[in-house]
C-alpha positions as CSV (number, residue, x, y, z in Angstrom):
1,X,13.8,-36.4,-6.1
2,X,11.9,-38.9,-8.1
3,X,8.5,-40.2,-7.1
4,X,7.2,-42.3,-9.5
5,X,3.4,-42.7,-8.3
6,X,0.5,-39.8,-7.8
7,X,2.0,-36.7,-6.3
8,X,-1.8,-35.8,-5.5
9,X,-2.8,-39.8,-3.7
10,X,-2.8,-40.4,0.2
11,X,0.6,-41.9,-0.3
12,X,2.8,-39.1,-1.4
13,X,2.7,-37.6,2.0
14,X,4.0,-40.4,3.9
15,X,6.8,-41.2,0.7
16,X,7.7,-37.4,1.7
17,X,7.7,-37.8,5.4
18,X,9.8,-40.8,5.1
19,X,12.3,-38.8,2.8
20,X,12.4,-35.8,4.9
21,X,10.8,-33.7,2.6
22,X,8.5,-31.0,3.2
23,X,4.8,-31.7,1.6
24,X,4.0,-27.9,1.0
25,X,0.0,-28.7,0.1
26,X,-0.7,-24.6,-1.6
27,X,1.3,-21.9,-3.5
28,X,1.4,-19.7,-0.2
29,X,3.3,-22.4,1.7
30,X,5.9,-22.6,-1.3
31,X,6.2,-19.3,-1.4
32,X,7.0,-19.1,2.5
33,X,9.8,-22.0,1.7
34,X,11.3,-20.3,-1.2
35,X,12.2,-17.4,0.7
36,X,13.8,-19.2,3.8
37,X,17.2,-18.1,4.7
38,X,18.3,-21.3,3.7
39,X,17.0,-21.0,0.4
40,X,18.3,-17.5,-0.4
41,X,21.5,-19.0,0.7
42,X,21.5,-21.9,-1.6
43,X,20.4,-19.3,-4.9
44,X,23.3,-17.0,-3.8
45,X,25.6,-19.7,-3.7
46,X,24.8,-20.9,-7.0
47,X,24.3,-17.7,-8.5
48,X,20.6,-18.1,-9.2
49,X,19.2,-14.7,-7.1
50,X,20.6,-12.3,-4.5
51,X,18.4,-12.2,-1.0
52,X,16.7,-9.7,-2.8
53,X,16.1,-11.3,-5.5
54,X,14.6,-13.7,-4.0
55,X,12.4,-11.7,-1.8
56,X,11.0,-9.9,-4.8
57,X,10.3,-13.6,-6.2
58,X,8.6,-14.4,-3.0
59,X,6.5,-10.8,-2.9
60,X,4.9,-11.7,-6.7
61,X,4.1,-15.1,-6.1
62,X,2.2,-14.0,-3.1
63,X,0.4,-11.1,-4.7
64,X,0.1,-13.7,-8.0
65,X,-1.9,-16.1,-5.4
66,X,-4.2,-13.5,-3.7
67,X,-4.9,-11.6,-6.7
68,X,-6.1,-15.0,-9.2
69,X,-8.2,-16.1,-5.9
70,X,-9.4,-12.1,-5.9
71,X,-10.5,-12.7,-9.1
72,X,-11.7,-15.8,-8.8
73,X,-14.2,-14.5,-5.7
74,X,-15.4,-11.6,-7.4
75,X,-16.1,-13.4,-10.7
76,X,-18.3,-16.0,-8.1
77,X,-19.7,-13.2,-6.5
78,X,-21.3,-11.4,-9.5
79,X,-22.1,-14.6,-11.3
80,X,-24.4,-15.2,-8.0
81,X,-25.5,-11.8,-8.0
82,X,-26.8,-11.7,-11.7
83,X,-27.6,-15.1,-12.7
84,X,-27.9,-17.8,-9.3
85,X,-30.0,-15.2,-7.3
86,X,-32.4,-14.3,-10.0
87,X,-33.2,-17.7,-11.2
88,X,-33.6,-18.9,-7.6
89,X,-36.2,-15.7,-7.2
90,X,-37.7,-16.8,-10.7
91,X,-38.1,-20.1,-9.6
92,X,-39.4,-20.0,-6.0
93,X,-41.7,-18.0,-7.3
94,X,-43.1,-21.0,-9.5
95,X,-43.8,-22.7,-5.7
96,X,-44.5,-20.0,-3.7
97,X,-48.7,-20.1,-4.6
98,X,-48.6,-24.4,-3.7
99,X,-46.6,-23.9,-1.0
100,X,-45.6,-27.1,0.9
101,X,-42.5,-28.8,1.6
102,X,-41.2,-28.3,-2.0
103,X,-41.6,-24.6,-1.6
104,X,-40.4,-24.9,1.6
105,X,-37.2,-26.7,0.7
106,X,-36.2,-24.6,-2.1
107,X,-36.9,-21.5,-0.2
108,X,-34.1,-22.7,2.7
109,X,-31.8,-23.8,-0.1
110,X,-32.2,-20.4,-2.0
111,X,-31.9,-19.0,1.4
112,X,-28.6,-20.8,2.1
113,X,-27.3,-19.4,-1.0
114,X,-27.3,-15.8,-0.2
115,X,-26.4,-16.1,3.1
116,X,-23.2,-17.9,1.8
117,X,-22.8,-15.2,-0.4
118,X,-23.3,-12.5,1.7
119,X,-20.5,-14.2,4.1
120,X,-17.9,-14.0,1.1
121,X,-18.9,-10.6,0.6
122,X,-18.1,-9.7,3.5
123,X,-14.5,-11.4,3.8
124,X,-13.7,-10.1,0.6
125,X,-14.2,-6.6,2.3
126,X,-11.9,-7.4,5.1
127,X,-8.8,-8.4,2.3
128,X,-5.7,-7.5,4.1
129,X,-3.4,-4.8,2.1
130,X,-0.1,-6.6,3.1
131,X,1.1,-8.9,0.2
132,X,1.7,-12.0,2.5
133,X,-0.8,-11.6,5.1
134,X,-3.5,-11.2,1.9
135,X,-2.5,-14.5,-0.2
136,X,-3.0,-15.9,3.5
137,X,-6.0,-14.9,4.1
138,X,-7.3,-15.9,0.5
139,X,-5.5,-19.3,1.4
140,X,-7.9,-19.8,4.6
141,X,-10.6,-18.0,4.5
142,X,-11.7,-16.9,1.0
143,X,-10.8,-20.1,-1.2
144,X,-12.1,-22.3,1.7
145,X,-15.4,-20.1,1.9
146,X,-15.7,-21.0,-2.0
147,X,-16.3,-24.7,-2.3
């Protein structure tokens, strides 16, 4: 397949659409195609993997996926915790004698940020075990609860 604009631009989809191909947009959903029955047939033919094989493929990529974003959470999570929080506490402080609508306004922002926080916290408690079900749940409801 060649495509020689911007994989990542509004175009690609409908260049993709009008090829018939698939426009997987995360690592979760390639992961789901690589281990179609239809693409363990095509590696066996070929020689590439067994079914197993390519199962075993499949399992890391998904365990890859949930444990970077993992990662990735918990590194957010304490850099909040030690540094955000603290200097948002330092600084409200600062305000909190003048009071006013700049206190005011930082305190709700400051606010905002720990309940976000909290809420990750709380979904990355409720991480599934199960290899697919967890990159799946990073997928929509940890990396989303990120940005």
């Amino acid at each position: 397949v060649i495509f020689c604009g911007n994989g990542y631009s509004a175009e690609w989809p409908i260049e993709a659409e009008k090829r018939g191909l698939p426009n997987l947009k995360n690592a979760v959903e390639a992961a789901g195609q690589f281990s179609t029955e239809k693409s363990k047939a095509v590696f066996e033919r070929m020689g590439v993997y067994t079914p197993e094989e390519v199962d075993a493929r499949a399992e890391c990529m998904y365990e890859n996926y949930a444990s970077c974003i993992e990662t990735e959470a918990n590194t957010l999570l304490e850099m909040i915790r030690t540094g955000v929080e603290p200097a948002c506490a330092e600084d409200l402080a600062i305000y909190a004698a003048a009071g006013g609508p700049m206190y005011n306004k930082r305190k709700d922002l400051y606010a905002s940020v720990t309940t976000k926080t909290d809420s990750l916290e709380a979904l990355m408690a409720s991480m599934p075990e199960e290899c697919v079900a967890a990159a799946q749940y990073c997928c929509n409801e940890i990396k989303p609860h990120m940005s």
